[in-house]
Structure formats: C-alpha cells, structure tokens
N, C-alpha and C positions, 0 to 999 in steps of 0.2 A: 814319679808314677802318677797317672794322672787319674781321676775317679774312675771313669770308662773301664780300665784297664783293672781298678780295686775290684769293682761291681760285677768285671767277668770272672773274674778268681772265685768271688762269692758265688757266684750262681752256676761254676762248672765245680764246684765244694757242695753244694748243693743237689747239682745234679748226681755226683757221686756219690753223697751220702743214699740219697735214694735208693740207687744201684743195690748198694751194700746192702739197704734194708731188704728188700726184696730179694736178697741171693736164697734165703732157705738155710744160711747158718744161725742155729740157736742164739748162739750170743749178739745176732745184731736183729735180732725180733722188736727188740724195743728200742731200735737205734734214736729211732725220731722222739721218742718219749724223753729219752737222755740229753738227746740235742737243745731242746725246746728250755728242760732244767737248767742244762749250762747256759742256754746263750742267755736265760733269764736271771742268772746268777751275772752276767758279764754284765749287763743291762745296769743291775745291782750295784757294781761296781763303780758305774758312770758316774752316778750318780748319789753315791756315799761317799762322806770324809770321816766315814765312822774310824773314832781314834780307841774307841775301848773294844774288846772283845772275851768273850767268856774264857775264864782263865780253869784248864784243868789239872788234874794231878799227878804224878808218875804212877804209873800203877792202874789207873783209872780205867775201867771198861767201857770202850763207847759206842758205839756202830756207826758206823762211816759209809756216806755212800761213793764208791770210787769211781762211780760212772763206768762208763765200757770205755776199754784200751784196746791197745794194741797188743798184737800179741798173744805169747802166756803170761802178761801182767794180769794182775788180781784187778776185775771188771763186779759192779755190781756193790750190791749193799751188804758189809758183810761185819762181824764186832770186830774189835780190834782193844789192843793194850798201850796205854798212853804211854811212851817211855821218855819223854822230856822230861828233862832234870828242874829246869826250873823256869816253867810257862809265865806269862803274864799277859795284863789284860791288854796291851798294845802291842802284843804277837797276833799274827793274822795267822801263824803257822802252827803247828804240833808236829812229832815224829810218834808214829803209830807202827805195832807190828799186829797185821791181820789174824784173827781167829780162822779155823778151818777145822771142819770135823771129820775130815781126810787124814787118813794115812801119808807119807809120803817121803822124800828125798829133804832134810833140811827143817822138818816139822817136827817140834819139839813138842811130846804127849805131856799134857797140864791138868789135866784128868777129865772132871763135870766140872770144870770152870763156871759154867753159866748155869747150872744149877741155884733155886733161889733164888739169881739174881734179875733174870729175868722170866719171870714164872710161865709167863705165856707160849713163849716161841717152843714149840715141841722139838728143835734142837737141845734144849736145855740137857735133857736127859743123854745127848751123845756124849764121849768127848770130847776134849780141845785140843787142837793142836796149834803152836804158836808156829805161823810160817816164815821162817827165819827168813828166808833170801827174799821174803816181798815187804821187807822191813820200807817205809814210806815216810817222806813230809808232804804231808797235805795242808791245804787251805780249812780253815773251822769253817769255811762255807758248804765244806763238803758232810759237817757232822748235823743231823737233823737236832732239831731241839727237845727239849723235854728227855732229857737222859737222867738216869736213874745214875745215883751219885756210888759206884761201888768199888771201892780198891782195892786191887788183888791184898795176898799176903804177903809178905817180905819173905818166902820162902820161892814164890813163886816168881817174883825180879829177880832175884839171886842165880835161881836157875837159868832165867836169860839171858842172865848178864854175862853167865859161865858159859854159855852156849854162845853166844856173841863173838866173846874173846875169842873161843875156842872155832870159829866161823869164817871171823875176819880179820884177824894177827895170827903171828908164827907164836904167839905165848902158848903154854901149854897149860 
C-alpha cells in the first residue's frame, strides 16, 4: 500500500467522522473531542518507551474514560471496579467492570458504593450498579490521573466474583 492510498483512508475516516458528529445522535455530540484525546494518546504512544506504569489494586475504584464506541458498549467517562488479580507496574493493561447508576439486565445492586469516596460527584448519593456484561481490559491510558486510592470491601468482590461465575460458567 502506498502513502497516497494510507492518506485517502485517513481523510475519507475523517471525512466520516464528521458526518457522524453532525448526525444529531447524543452520544457522538463530542465525537471530535474524543477523537482529538485518542489520536493524542496514539501520538503518546509514538513516542514513549515508557516501561513502568501505575500499578493498581483488585477491588480498586477508579473512573475510566471509555471514549465513545460502537454500539451498546459502555461510551464515556464512567467509575469502574478494578478486578485484576495481580496488576503490575509493566502492565499497560487492567480488567475493569464499569459502575452504573441504572437499573438493568446483568447489573449487579452494590448499593452507595461511591458514597464518601468520592464526595463531589452528586452521583454519590445513587446507587451502584456493577455492569456485569460490559466487564473490559483497558489500556491505563485510558484512566485519568489523580485517583483517590479506595478499595471496595471483600464482601463486595465476593459478590462479583459469585455473579461472574454464575454469568459466565454452567457452575452453579
């Protein structure tokens, strides 16, 4: 493939993204905001041989921003529950299961999870629901910095771990 041929891809990706933004669907209102993130995050990439990265905890509360997807995937900035076993500092990855203060199909009630923990967001006061089927491995590029360091209770992994099993095996 020759550059010409790279450069039209980009710029008819380009020209669709546009499109999209402009259609009048909620969720792509801030497509190009998203875009600009990523492609500056990719940029990021080029140019790092970063070998350590912030290491976190099972259990751990964090907010994630997921960007906009496709789809009914989970789009946007949303908390989430660290469920890796045992992260370290030259993992670029974690596996997250999303917060949501919805109701729903696969949404395990966890109660005022984010109560206290993070005092500002007037979600605090809803509850939580843990959204079992938008269960994720993300990039830590995707977690903003400056996270309040708080990990659930061992009653509260238990229950997901039960609901997992019970989610994605024939165990009972």
């Amino acid at each position: 493939m020759n550059i010409s041929t790279e450069t039209s891809k980009i710029d008819l990706a380009c020209e669709n993204f546009k499109k999209v933004n402009k259609s009048g669907i909620e969720k792509f209102n801030t497509l190009d905001n998203w875009l600009e993130k990523e492609s500056n995050i990719f940029l990021k990439e080029t140019k790092s041989n970063k070998a350590t990265y912030k290491k976190y905890m099972r259990g751990q509360l964090i907010k994630v921003d997921f960007g906009i997807n496709i789809g009914a995937e989970l789009s946007f900035i949303h908390y989430a529950i660290v469920i890796t076993k045992n992260d370290s500092i030259y993992s670029d990855c974690i596996t997250v299961i999303p917060l949501t203060s919805k109701k729903g199909k696969n949404r395990l009630l966890l109660g005022k999870l984010l109560n206290n923990v993070y005092p500002t967001p007037s979600n605090c006061k809803l509850d939580s629901y843990a959204n079992l089927s938008q269960i994720k491995t993300i990039s830590k590029n995707r977690i903003p910095l400056n996270q309040n360091k708080c990990i659930c209770d061992k009653s509260v992994l238990n229950k997901i771990d039960d609901n997992l099993i019970k989610m994605f095996t024939y165990q009972k």
